[in-house]
N, CA and C of each residue as an Amber inpcrd file, in Angstrom:
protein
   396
  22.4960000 -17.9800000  15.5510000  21.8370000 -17.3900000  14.4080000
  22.1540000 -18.2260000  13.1810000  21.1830000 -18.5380000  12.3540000
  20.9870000 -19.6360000  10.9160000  22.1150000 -18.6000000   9.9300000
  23.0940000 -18.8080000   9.3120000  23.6150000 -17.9530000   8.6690000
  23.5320000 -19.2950000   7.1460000  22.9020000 -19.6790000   7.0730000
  22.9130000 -20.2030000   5.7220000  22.6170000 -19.4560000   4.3600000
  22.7540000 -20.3170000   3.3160000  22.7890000 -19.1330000   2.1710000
  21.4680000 -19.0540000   1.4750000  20.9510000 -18.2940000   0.9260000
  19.7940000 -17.6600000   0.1620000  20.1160000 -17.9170000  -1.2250000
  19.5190000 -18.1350000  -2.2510000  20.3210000 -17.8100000  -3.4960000
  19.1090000 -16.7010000  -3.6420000  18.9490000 -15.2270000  -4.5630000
  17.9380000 -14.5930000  -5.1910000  18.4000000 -13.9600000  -6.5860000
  17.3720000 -13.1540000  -6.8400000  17.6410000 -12.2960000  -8.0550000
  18.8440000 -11.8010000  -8.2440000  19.2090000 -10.6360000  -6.8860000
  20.8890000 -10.1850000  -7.4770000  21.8630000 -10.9330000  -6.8230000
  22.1360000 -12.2940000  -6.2860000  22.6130000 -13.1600000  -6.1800000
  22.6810000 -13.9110000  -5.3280000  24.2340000 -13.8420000  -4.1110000
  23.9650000 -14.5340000  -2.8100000  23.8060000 -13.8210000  -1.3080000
  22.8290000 -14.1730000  -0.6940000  23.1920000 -13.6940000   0.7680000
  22.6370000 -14.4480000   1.8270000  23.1620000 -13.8830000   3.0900000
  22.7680000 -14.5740000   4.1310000  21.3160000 -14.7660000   4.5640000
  20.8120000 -15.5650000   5.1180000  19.4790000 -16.0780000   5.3710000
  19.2050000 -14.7970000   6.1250000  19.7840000 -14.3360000   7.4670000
  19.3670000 -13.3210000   7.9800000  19.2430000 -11.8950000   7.2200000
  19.7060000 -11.9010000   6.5350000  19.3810000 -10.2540000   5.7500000
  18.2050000 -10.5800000   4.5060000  17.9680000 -12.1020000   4.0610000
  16.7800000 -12.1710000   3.4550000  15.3970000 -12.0000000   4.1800000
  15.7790000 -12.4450000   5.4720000  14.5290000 -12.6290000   6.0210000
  14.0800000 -11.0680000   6.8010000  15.1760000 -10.1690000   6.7180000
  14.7750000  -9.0880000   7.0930000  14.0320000  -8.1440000   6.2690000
  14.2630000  -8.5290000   4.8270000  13.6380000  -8.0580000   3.4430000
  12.4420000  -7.8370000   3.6420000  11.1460000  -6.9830000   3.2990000
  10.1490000  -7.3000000   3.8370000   9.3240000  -7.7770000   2.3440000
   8.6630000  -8.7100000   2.5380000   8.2040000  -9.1320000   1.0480000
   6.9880000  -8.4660000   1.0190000   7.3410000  -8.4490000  -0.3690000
   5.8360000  -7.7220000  -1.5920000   4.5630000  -7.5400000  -1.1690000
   3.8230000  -6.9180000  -1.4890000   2.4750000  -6.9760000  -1.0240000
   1.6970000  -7.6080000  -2.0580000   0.7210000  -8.2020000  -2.3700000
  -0.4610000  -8.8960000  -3.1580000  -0.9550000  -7.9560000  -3.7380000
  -0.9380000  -8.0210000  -5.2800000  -1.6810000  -6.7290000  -5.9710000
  -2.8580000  -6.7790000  -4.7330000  -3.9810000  -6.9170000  -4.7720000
  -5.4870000  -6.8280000  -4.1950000  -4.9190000  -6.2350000  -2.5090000
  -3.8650000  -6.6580000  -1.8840000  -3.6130000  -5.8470000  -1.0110000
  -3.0760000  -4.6160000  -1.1690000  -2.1880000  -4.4460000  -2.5430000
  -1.3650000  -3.0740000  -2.5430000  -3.0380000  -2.1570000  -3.1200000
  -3.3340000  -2.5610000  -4.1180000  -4.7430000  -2.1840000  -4.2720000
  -5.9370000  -1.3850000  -3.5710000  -5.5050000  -2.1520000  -2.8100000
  -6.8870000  -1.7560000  -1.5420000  -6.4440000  -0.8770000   0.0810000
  -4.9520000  -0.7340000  -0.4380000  -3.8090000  -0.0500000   0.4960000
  -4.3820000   1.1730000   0.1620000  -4.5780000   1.6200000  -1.4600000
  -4.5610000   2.7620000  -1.8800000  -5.5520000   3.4890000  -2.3950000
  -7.0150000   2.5530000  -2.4660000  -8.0250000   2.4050000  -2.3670000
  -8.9540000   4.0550000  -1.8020000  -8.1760000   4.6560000  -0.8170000
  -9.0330000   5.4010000  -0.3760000  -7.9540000   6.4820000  -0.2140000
  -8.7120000   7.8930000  -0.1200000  -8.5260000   8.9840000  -0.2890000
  -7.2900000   9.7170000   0.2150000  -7.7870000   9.1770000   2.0170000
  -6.9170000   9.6220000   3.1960000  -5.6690000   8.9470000   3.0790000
  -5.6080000   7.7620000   2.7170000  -4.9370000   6.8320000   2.6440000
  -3.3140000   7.1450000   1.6930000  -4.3220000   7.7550000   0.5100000
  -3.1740000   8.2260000  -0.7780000  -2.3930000   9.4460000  -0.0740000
  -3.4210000  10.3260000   0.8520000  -2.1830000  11.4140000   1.0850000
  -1.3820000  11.4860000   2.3030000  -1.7900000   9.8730000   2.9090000
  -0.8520000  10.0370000   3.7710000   0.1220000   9.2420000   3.2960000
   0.6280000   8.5190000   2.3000000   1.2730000   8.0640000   1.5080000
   2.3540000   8.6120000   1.1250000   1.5390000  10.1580000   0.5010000
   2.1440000  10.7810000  -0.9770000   2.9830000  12.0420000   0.4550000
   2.3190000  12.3150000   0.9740000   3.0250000  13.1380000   2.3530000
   4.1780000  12.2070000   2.8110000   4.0410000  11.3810000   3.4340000
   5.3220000  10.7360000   3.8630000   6.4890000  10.5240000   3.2100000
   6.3210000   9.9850000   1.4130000   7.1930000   9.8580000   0.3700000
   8.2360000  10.6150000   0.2070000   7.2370000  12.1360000   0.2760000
   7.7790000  13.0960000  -0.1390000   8.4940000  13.9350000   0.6100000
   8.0960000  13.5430000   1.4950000   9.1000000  14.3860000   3.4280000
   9.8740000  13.4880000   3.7520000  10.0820000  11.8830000   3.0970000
  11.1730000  10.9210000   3.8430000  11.8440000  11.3050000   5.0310000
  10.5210000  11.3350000   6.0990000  10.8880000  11.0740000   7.7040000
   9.4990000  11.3290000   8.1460000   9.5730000  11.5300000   9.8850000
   8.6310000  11.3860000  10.1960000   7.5480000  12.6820000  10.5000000
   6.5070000  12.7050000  10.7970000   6.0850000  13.8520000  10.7630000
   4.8160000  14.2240000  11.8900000   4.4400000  14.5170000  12.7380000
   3.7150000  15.1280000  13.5280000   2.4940000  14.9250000  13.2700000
   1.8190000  13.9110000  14.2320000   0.4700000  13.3140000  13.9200000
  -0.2420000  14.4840000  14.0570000  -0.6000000  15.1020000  14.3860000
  -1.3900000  16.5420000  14.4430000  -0.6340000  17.4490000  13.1190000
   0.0040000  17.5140000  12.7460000   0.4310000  18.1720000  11.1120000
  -0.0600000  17.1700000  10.0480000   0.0020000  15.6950000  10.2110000
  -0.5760000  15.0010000   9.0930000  -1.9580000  15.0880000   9.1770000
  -2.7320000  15.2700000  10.3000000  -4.4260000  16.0300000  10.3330000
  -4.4850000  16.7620000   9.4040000  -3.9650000  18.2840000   9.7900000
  -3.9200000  19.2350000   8.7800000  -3.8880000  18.8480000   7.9410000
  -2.5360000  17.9680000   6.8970000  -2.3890000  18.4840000   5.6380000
  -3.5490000  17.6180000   4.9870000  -4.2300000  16.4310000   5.3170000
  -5.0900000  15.3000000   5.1690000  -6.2450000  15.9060000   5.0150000
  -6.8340000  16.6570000   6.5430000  -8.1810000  17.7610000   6.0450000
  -8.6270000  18.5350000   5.0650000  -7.1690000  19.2080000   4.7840000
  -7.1150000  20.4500000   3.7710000  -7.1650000  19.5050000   2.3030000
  -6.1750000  18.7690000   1.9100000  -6.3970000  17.9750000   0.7080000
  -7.9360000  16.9370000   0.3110000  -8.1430000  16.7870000   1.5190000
  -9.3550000  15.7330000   1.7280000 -10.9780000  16.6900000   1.1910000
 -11.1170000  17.9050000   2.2230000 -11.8810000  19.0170000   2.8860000
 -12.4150000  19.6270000   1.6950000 -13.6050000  19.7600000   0.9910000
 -14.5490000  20.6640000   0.0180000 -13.3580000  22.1470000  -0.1060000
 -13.3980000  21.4460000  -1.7390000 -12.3380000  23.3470000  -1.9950000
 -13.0390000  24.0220000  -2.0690000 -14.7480000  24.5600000  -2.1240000
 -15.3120000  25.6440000  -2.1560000 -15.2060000  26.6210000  -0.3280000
 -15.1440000  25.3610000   0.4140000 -15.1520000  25.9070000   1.7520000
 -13.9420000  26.1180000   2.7420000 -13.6800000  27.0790000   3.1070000
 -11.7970000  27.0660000   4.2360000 -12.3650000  25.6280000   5.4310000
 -11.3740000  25.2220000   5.2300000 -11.2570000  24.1230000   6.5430000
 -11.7310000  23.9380000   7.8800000 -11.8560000  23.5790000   8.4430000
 -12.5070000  24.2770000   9.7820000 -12.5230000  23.3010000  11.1880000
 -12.5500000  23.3830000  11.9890000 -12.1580000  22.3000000  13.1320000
 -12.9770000  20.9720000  13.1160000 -14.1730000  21.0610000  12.4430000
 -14.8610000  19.9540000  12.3430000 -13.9250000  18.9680000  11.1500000
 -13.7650000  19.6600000  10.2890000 -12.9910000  18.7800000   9.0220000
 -11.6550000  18.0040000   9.6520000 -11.1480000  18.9270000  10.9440000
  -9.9300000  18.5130000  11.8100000 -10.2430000  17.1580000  12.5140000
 -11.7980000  16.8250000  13.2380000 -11.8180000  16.3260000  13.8180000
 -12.1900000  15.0760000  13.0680000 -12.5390000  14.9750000  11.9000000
 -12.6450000  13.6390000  10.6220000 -11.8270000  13.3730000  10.6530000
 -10.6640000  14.2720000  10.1930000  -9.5060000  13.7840000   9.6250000
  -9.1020000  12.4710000  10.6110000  -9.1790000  13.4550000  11.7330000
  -8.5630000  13.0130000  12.9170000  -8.7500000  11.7380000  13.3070000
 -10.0750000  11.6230000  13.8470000 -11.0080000  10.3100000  14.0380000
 -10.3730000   9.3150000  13.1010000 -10.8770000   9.4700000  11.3640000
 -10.3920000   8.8470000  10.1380000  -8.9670000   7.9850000  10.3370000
  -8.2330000   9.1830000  10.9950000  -7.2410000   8.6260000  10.2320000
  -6.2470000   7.5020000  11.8370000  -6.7750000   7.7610000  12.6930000
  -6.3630000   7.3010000  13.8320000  -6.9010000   6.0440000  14.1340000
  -8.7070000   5.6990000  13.8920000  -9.2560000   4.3550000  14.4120000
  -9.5030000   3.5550000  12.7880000  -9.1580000   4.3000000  11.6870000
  -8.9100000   3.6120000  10.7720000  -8.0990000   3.4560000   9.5360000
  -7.7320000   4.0390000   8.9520000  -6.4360000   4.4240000   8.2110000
  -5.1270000   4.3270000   8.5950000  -4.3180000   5.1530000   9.6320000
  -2.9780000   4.5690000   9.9330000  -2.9880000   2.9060000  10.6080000
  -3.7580000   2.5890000  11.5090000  -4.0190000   1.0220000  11.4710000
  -3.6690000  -0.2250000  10.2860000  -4.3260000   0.3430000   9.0650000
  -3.9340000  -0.3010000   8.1620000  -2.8780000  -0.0660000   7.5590000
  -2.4070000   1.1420000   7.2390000  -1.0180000   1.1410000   6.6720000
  -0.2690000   1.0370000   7.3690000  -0.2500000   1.1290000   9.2480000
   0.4170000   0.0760000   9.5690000   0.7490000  -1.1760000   9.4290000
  -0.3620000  -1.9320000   9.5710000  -0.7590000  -3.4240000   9.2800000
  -0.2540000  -4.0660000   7.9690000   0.1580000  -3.2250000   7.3180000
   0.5050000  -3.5380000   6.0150000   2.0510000  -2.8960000   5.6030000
   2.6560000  -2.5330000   6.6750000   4.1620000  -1.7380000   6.7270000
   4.2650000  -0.7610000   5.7430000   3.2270000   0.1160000   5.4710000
   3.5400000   1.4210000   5.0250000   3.9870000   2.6570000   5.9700000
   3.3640000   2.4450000   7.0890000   4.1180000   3.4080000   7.6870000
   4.0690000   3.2750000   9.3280000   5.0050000   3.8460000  10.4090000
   4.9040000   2.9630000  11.5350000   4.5010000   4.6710000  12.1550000
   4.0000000   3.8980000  13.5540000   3.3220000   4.8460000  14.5880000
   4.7460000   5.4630000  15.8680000   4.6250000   6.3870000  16.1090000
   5.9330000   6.4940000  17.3480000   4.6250000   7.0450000  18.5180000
   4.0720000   6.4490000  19.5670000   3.1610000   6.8660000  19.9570000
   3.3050000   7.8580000  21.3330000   4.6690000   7.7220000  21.9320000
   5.3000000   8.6770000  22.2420000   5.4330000   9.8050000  22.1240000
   6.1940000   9.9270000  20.5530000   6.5330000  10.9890000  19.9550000
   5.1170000  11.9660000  19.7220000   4.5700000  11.2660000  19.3560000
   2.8290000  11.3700000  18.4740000   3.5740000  11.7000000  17.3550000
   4.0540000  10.6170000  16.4250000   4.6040000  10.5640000  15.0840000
   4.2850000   9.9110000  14.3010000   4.3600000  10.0950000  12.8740000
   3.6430000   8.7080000  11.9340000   5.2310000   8.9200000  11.0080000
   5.5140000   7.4150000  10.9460000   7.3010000   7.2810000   9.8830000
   6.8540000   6.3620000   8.8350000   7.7540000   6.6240000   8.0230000
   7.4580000   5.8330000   6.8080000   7.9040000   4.5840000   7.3450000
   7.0120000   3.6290000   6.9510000   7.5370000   2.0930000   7.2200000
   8.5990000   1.4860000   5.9560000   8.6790000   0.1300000   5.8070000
   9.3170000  -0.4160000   4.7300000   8.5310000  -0.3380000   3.3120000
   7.7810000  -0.4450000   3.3830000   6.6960000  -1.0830000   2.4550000
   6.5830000  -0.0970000   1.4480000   6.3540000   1.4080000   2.4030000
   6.2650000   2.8420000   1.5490000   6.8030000   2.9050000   0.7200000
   7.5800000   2.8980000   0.1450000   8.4890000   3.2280000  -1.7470000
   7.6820000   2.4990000  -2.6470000   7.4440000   1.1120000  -1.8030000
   6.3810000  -0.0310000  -3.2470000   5.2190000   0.9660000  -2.9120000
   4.3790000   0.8880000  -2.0240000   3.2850000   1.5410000  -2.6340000
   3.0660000   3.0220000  -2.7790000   4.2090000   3.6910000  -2.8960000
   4.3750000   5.1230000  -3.5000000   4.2370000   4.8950000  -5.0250000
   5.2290000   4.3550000  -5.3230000   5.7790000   3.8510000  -6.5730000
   4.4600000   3.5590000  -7.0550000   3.5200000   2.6090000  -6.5630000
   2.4910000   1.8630000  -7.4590000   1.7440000   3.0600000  -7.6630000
   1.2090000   4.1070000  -6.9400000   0.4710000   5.0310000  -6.6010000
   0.9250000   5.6880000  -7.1190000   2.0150000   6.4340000  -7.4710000
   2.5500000   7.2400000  -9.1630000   2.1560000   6.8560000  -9.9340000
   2.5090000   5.5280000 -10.1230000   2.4410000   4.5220000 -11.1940000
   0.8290000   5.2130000 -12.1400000  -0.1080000   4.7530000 -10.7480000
  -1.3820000   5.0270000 -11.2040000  -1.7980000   6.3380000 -11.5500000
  -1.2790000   7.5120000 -10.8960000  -1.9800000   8.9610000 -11.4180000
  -1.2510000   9.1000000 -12.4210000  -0.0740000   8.5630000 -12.7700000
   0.3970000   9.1030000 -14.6270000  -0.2810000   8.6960000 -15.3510000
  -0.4810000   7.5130000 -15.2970000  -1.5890000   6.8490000 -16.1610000
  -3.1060000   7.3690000 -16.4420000  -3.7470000   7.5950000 -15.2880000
  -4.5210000   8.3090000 -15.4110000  -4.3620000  10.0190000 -15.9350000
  -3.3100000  10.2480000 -15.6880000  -2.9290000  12.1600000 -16.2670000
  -3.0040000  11.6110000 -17.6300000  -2.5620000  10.6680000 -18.2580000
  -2.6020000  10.6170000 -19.8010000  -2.9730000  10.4230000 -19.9310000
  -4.2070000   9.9160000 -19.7530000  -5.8800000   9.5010000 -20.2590000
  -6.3830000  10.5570000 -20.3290000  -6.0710000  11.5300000 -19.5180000
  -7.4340000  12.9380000 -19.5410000  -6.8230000  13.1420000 -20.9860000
C-alpha cells in the first residue's frame, strides 16, 4: 500500500485516507442532482433519519410529499413513486454517491456525498424562504 504524503487544506495525511475522501461534485452536477422533485425528498428524508430506511417506506413518504394535496394518496401514486424512483432516481443518486442501495435488505443509505448535497439543498430553500 502507497503510504506517501498528501499535503491539503487542514494539513498532512496519508495518500490512502485522501484517496478515500470522496471529491466534490461539479456545481452543474450537484445542480442537476437536485433538479427534481423526487430527488429533493429523497435527499431531505435520508438527511434527516441519518440511516437507512425501507425502500417501500421511502415510496410512501415520496408519494405523499410528491402526490396532489387536494387528493388522499392512493396505490396508483404508490406505483409512480415506485417505478420513479427505482428505474430512475435512486440510480442517479447512486451514481453520484448520494445514497447507496442494500438490495438485499430492500434499503436505500445515505451515501458519502449526502451532507454536500443536503447542505446545498438547504442552502437553496432559505434563500428562496427569504425571497417570498
Amino acid at each position: 500500500m502507497d503510504r506517501s504524503v498528501v499535503l491539503n487544506a487542514s494539513g498532512i495525511e496519508s495518500r490512502s485516507q485522501a484517496e478515500r475522501r470522496p471529491s466534490p461534485p461539479s456545481m452543474d452536477r450537484l445542480l442537476d442532482t437536485i433538479a427534481n422533485t423526487h430527488r429533493r425528498h429523497v435527499i431531505r428524508c435520508l438527511f434527516e433519519r441519518e440511516g437507512p430506511i425501507a425502500f417501500e417506506r421511502l415510496v410512501a413518504i415520496v408519494a405523499e410529499e410528491v402526490g396532489d394535496e387536494t387528493d388522499a394518496v392512493d396505490e396508483d401514486d404508490h406505483e409512480t413513486a415506485r417505478i420513479a424512483l427505482h428505474h430512475s432516481h435512486l440510480p442517479k443518486l447512486v451514481d453520484r454517491g448520494v445514497v447507496a442501495l442494500d438490495h438485499d435488505a430492500e434499503t436505500v443509505e445515505p451515501g458519502p456525498q449526502l451532507p454536500t448535497v443536503a447542505n446545498c439543498l438547504d442552502a437553496l430553500e432559505r434563500a428562496r424562504d427569504e425571497n417570498r
